[in-house]
C-alpha positions as CSV (number, residue, x, y, z in Angstrom):
1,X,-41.9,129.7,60.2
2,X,-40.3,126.5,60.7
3,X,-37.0,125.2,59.0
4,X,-37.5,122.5,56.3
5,X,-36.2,119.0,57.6
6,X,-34.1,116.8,55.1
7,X,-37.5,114.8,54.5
8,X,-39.7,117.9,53.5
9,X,-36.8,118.6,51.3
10,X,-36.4,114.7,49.7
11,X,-40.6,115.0,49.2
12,X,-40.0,117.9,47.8
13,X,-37.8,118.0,45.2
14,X,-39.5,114.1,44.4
15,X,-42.6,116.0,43.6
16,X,-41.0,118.3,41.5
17,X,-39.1,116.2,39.6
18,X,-42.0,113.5,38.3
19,X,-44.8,116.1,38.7
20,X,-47.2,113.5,40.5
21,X,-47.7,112.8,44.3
22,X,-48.1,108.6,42.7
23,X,-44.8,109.6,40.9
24,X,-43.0,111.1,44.1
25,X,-44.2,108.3,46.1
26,X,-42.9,105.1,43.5
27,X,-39.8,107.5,43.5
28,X,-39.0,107.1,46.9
29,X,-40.7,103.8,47.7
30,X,-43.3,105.2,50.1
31,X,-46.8,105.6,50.0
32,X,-48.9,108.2,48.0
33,X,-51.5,109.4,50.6
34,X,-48.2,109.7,53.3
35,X,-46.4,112.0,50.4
36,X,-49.9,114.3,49.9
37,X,-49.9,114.5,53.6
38,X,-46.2,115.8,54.4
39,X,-46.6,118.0,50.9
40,X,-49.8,120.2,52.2
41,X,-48.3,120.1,55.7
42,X,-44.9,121.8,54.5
43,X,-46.8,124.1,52.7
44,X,-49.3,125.0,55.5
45,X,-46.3,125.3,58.1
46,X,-43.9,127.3,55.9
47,X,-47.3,129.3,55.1
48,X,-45.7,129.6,51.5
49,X,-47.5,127.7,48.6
50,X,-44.8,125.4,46.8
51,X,-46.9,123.9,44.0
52,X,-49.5,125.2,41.3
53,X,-52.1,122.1,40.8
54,X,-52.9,121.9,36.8
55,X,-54.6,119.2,35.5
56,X,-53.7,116.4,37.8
57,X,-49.8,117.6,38.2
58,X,-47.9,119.3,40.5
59,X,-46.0,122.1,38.9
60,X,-43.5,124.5,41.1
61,X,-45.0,127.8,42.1
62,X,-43.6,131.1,40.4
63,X,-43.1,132.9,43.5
64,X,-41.5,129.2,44.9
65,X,-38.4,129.3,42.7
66,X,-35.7,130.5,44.7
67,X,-37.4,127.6,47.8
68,X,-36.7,125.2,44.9
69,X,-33.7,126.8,43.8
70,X,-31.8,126.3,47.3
71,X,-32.9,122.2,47.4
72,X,-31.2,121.8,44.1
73,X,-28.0,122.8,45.7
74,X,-28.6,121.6,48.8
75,X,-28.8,117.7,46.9
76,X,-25.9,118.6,44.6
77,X,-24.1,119.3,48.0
78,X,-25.4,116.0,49.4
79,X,-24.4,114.7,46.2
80,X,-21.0,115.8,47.0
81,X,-20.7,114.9,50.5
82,X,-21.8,111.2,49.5
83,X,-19.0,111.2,46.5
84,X,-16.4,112.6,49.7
85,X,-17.6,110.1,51.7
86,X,-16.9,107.0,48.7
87,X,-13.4,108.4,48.2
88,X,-12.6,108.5,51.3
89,X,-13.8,104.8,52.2
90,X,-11.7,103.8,49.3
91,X,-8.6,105.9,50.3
92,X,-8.6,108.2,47.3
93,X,-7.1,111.6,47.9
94,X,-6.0,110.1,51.3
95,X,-2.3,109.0,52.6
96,X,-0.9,106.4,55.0
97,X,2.8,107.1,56.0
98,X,4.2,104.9,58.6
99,X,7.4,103.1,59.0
100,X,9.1,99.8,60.0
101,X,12.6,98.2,61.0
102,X,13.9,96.0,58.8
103,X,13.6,92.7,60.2
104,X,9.3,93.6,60.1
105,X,9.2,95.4,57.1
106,X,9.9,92.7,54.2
107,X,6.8,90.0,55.4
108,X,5.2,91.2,58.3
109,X,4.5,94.6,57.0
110,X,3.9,93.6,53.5
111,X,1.2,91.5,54.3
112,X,-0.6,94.1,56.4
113,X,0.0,95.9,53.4
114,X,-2.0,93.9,51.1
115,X,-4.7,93.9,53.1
116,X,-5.1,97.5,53.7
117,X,-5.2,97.6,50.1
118,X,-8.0,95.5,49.6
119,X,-9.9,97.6,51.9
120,X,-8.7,101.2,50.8
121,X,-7.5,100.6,46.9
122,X,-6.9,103.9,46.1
123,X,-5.4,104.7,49.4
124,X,-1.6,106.0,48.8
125,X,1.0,104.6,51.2
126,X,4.8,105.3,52.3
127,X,6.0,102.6,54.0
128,X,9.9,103.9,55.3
129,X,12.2,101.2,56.3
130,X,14.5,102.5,59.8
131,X,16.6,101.8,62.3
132,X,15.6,101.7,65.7
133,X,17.5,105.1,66.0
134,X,15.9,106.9,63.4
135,X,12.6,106.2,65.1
136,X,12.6,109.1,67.5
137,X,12.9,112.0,65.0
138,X,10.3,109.9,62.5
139,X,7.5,110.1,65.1
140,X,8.5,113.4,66.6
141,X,8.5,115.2,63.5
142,X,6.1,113.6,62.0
143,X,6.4,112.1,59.2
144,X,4.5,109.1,59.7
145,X,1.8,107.9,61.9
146,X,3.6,104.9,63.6
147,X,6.3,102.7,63.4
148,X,6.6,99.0,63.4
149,X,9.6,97.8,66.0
150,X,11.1,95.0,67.6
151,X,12.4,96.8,70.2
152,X,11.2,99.5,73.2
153,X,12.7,101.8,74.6
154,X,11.9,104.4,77.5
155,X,10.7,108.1,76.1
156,X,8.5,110.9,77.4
157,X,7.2,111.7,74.2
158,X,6.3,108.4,72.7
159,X,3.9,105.6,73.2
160,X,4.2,102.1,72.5
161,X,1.4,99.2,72.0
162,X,2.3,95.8,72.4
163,X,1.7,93.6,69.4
164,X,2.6,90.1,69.9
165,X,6.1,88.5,70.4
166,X,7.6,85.9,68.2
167,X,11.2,83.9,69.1
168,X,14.7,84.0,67.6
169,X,16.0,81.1,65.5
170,X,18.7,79.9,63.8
171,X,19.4,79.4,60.2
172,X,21.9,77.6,58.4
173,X,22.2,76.7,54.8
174,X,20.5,74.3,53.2
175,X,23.3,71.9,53.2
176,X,24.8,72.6,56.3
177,X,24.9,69.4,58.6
178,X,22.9,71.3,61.0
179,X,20.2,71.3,58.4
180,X,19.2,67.4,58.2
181,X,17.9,67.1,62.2
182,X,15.4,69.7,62.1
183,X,16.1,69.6,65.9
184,X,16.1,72.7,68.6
185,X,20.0,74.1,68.6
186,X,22.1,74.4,71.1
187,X,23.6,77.5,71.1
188,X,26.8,76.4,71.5
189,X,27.3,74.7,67.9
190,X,26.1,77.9,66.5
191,X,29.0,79.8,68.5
192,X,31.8,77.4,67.2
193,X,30.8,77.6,63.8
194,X,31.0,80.8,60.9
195,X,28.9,83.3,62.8
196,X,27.0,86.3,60.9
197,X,25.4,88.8,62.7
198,X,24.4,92.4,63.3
199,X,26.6,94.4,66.5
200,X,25.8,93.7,69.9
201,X,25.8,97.4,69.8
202,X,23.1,98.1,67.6
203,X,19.2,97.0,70.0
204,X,18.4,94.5,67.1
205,X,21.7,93.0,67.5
206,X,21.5,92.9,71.1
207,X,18.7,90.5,71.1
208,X,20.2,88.5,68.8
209,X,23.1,88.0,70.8
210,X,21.0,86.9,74.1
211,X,21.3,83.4,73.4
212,X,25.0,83.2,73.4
213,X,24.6,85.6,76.5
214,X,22.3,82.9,78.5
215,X,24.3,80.3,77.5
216,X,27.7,81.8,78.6
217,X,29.0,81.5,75.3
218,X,30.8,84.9,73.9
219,X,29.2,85.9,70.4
220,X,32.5,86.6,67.6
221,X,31.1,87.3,64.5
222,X,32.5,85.8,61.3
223,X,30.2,88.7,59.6
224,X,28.9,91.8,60.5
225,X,25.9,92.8,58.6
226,X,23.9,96.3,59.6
227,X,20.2,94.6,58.6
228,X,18.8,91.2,58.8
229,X,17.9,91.1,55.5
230,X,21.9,91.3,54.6
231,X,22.0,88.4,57.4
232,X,19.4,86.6,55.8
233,X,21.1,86.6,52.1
234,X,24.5,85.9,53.4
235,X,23.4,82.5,55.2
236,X,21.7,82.1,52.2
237,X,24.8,82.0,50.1
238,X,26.6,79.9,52.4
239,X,28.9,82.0,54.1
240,X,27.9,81.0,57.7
241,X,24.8,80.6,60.6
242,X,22.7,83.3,62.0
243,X,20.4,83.3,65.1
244,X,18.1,86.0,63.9
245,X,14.0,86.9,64.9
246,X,11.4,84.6,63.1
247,X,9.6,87.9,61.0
248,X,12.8,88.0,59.2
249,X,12.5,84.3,57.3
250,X,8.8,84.3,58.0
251,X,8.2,83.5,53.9
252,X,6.4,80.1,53.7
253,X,9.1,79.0,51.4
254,X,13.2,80.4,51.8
255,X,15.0,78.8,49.3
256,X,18.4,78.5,50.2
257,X,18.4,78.2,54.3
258,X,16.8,76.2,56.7
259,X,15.1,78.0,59.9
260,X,15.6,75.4,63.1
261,X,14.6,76.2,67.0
262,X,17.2,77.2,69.3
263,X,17.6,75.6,72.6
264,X,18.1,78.6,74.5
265,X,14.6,80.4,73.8
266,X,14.5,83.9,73.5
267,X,11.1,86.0,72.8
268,X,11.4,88.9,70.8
269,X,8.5,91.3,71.0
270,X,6.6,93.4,67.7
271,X,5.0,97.1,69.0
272,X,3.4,100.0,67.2
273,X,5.2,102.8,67.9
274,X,3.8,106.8,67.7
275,X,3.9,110.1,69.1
276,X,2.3,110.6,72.8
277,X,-0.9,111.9,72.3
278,X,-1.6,112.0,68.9
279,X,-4.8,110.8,67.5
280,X,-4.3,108.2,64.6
281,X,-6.2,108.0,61.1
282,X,-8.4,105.6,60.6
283,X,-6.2,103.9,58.4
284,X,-3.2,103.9,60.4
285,X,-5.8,102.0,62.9
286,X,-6.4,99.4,60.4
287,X,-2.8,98.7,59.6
288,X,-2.1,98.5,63.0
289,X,-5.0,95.8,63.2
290,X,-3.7,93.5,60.4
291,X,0.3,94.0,61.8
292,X,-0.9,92.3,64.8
293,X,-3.1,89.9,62.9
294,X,0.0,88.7,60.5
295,X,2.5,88.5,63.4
296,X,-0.2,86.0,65.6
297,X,-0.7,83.5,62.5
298,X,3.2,84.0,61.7
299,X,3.7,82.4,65.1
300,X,0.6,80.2,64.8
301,X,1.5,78.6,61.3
302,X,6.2,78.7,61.7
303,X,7.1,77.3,58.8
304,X,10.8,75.4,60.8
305,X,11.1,73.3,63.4
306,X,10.2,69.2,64.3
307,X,7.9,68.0,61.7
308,X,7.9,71.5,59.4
309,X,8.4,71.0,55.8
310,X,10.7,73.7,54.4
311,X,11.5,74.9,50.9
């Protein structure tokens, strides 16, 4: 005897559920004679008789009712494996855990954010916010799937994909003379001036201070600040300059500071982070995707320099 395909199985249970090959046929949008056809062949190769024929209908055999028994749960399983298959396209019951530095997470991320939203709604996420330093026991013990960073750094147990690279800039208060030209900076006038930074210590700070470096210039902060963020708001308030990466004032509109080129260019790169070897989930994919989407029409579309109109 050979085993029922899903087809014998859809005629099937059509027949028995309007009682009428014309019925089973409309039903599934086929034609009658095809339906009749697949129906006596089923019944001929199973050499089991499926239907009693009364009066024009087709009513289930007595000694078929465990045959029809079985389809009905093997469509309420089909039933469930489509409702698995809708939750899971919309993210429900399903988490995204991955993590950024600061200077990514507040536009950069967010925005990748909202898009993996649109496309997973119900799709729960934990975003972490590190330090470059905290990366290495966030990937190895896995807590997340990846992590968005500005900086690489050599380790047999973890891979890093190349996003894009943006450039540092500097940014002065709105009022600050500086602010009025609009022009690239030398870094010199930033160096004589109240400087606010993070440590040349600290990776992210590092970078920052490469400008100063190129340009023989020695960095003395005015400020220390741990994040950019904290940089961000205390230029904001008037309390100094900053050369700091463009992700980190990439908001269309910064109230309060003005974002200008720097002379002495510097490129700072974005990567995905994640544990060597490890498969990621679809959705980490995706938010991968739009992170390296945001970051190329960040630099496409700066908001600063000659000719930008800032708010």
């Amino acid at each position: 005897m050979r085993d029922l395909t899903l087809r014998q199985v859809e005629v099937i249970r059509a027949v028995m559920m309007t009682g009428t090959i014309s019925g089973a046929a409309e039903f599934l949008n086929v034609s009658a004679p095809g339906i009749s056809r697949l129906v006596k062949h089923t019944e001929e190769s199973l050499g089991v008789r499926l239907f009693e024929r009364k009066a024009g209908l087709f009513v289930p055999a007595a000694e078929a009712a465990m045959i029809f028994n079985q389809i009905h749960q093997v469509y309420d399983k089909m039933a469930g494996l489509s409702d698995a298959l809708a939750s899971l396209k919309r993210g429900r019951e399903a988490e995204l855990a991955f993590a950024s530095v600061p200077s990514i997470a507040q536009f950069l991320a967010a925005q990748a954010i909202r898009h993996v939203r649109r496309r997973f709604p119900e799709l729960y996420i934990d975003l972490n916010v590190l330090k470059v330093e905290e990366t290495i026991d966030y990937l190895l013990l896995e807590r997340g799937e990846f992590v968005a960073i500005s900086y690489r750094f050599p380790h047999p147990s973890l891979d890093f994909r190349h996003l894009g690279a943006g450039e540092l800039v500097a940014i002065v208060p709105e009022n600050h003379p500086l602010a009025a030209s609009r022009a690239p900076v030398p870094t010199r006038l930033l160096a004589g001036d109240l400087l606010i930074g993070v440590d040349a210590s600290d990776p992210y700070g590092a970078v920052t201070a490469e400008p100063f470096r190129r340009a023989g210039l020695e960095r003395r902060l005015s400020i220390r600040a741990r994040f950019a963020q904290t940089v961000v708001s205390l230029v904001r308030h008037g309390l100094g300059v900053a050369v700091i990466d463009e992700f980190s004032v990439a908001g269309v509109y910064m109230p309060g500071l003005v974002r200008l080129p720097l002379e002495e260019k510097v490129e700072i790169s974005v990567y995905a982070a994640q544990k060597a070897g490890r498969t990621l989930s679809s959705f980490a994919e995706y938010a991968i995707s739009r992170l390296r989407d945001e970051l190329g029409q960040t630099v496409a579309n700066r908001p600063w320099g000659a000719g930008a109109t800032q708010g």
